[in-house]
N, C-alpha and C positions, 0 to 999 in steps of 0.2 A: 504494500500500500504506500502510496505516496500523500504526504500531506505536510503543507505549508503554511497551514491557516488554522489557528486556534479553532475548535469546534463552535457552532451557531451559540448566539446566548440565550435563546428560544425554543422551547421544542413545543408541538402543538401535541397534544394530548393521546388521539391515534387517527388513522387515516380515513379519510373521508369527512373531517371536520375546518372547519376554518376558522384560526385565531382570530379574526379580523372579519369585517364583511366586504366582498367586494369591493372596491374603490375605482374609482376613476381612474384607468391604466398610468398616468401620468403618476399618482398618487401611490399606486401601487408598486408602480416602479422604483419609485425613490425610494418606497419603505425595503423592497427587495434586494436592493444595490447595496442599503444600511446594512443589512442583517447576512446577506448571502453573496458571499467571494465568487464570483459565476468564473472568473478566469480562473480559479483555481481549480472548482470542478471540472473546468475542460479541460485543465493540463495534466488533474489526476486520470482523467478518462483516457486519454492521451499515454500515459503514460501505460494504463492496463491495457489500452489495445490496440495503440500505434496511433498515426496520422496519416487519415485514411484521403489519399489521391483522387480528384471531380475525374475520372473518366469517361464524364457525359459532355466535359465542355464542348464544343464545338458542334455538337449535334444539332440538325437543325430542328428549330424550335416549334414547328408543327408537328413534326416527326414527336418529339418529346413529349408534347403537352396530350396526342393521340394515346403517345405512351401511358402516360400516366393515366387518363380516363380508362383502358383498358386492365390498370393494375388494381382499380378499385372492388375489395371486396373479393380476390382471389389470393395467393398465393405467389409467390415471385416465379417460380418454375413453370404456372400456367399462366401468369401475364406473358410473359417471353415467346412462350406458345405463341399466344394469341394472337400477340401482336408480329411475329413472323407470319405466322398463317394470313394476317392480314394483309399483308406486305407484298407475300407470295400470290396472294391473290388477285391483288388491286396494285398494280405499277404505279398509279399515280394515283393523286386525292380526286381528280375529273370522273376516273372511272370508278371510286366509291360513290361521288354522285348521281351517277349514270345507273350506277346498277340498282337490281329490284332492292327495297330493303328485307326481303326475305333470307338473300341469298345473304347480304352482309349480316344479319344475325345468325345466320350457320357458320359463318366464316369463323365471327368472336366466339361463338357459345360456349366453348371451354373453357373461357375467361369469368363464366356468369353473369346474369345479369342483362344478357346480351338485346333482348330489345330494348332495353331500357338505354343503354349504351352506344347500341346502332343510331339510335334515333338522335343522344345528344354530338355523338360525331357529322351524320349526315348534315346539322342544324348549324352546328359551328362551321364545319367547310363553306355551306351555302351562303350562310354572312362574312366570313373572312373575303368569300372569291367575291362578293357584290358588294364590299366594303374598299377593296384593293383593287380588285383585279388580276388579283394572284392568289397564289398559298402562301406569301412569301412574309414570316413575321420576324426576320431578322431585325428591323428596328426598334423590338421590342432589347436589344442590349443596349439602346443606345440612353433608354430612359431611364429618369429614374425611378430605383424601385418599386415606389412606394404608387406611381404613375404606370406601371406595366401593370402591378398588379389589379389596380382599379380599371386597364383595359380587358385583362382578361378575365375579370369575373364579371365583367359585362354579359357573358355568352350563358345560357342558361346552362345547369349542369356545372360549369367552375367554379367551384369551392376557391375559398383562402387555402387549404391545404393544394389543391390540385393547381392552384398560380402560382402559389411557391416553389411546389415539386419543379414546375417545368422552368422557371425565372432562375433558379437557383442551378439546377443540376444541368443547363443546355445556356443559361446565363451569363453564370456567375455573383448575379444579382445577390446580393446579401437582407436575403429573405428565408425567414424560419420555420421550415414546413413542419407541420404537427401529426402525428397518426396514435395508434392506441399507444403503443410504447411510450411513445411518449412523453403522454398524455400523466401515463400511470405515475412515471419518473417523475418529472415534473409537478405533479400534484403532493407527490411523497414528500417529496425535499421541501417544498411548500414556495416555487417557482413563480407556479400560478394558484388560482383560486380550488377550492378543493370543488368549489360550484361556479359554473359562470360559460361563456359562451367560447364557441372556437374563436370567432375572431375577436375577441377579449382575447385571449390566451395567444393567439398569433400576434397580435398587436405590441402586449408585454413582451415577449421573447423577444420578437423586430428589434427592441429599446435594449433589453440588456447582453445579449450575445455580442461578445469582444468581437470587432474589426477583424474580419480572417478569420473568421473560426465558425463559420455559420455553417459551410459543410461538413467540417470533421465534427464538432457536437452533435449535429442531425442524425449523424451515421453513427458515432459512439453510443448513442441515449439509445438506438435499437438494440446495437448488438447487447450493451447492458441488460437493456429490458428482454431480450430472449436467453442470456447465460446467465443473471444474478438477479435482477430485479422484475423477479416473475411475478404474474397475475396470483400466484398462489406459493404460499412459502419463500417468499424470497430470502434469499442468500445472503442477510444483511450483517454476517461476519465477516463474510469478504469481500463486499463491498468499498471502492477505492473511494469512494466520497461519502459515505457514511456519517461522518465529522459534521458533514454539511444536510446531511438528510433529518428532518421534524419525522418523520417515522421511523426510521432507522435505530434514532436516539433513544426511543421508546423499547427496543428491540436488544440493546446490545448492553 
């Protein structure tokens, strides 16, 4: 374990409760910055499991953003599926438009979810191509952040998590995507509120994640949440930031 930073002077009683009521992220944030070393949690998390490399950058950003509407709700081994089979199917986004939507939900259906899914892809290509005149959302790196993301969650179907995924990993964009892992982390430690909304919670993280560290904590906080800081029993004796976790401290 690595740690740098005296333990919280806080711990909250047990998980699922909140010392505090929600506050206006502004509010919140200052009180979180007071109490919780976030550089340190990333450089312990860091330390247990590397610094993990964007091998998405340069991807192009349509490509990405299909990606990620396809990863919702499945499994990473059958998004990848999916979205080859998609790929393999349809050479370009014209001929997803073209074709029947029958066939493009047999194309995704192993990914789940798939009319549901068919329908928010076919929606978003038809207004990107009669918005632009292309597929082409490469100016979406040129903005900032906080300005890409309010373009693409214009589109129905684009969550805060699914504009971050794709601004962040095809980006670079220093934007804080949230999923259940998260979620769980983050609630533990006492990050975010132990109640309150995603984009409350997206909003806070935006504000405290150190400069340069938005993808390596994004990627660290999963693999935690699937090796240590499980949904059930977690592992919070060997846990690298423990120090810094309101559940944790109740725990150990």
């Amino acid at each position: 374990m690595s740690a740098s930073s005296p333990p919280t002077k806080r711990t909250r009683p047990s998980e699922g409760r909140a010392a505090r009521p929600a506050a206006p992220a502004a509010e919140w944030v200052a009180a979180v910055l007071e109490e919780k070393p976030v550089d340190h949690i990333v450089r312990n998390l860091e330390s247990a499991y590397g610094v993990p490399e964007n091998k998405w950058t340069g991807w192009d950003v349509l490509d990405m953003l299909v990606a990620v509407i396809l990863s919702q709700a499945t499994s990473d081994a059958n998004s990848a599926r999916t979205y080859d089979a998609l790929k393999e199917r349809f050479p370009t986004w014209d001929a997803v438009l073209r074709a029947r939507e029958r066939t493009l939900v047999e194309t995704i259906r192993l990914g789940g979810l798939a009319n549901q899914k068919a329908a928010v892809i076919r929606g978003l290509l038809r207004q990107i191509k009669e918005r632009h005149g292309s597929f082409d959302l490469s100016f979406l790196r040129d903005l900032p952040a906080e300005e890409a993301v309010r373009y693409l969650a214009g589109f129905r179907g684009v969550g805060p998590k699914t504009a971050a995924c794709t601004l962040l990993f095809a980006c670079s964009l220093e934007l804080f995507p949230l999923d259940t892992h998260i979620f769980r982390i983050l609630r533990r430690v006492g990050l975010v509120p132990a109640r309150g909304s995603d984009r409350f919670a997206h909003e806070v993280m935006n504000r405290v994640v150190p400069a340069g560290k938005f993808y390596s904590f994004h990627v660290n906080l999963i693999r935690h949440g699937r090796k240590l800081c499980r949904p059930r029993d977690p592992l919070c004796v060997r846990c690298p930031i423990v120090e810094y976790c309101d559940y944790g401290q109740t725990r150990v």
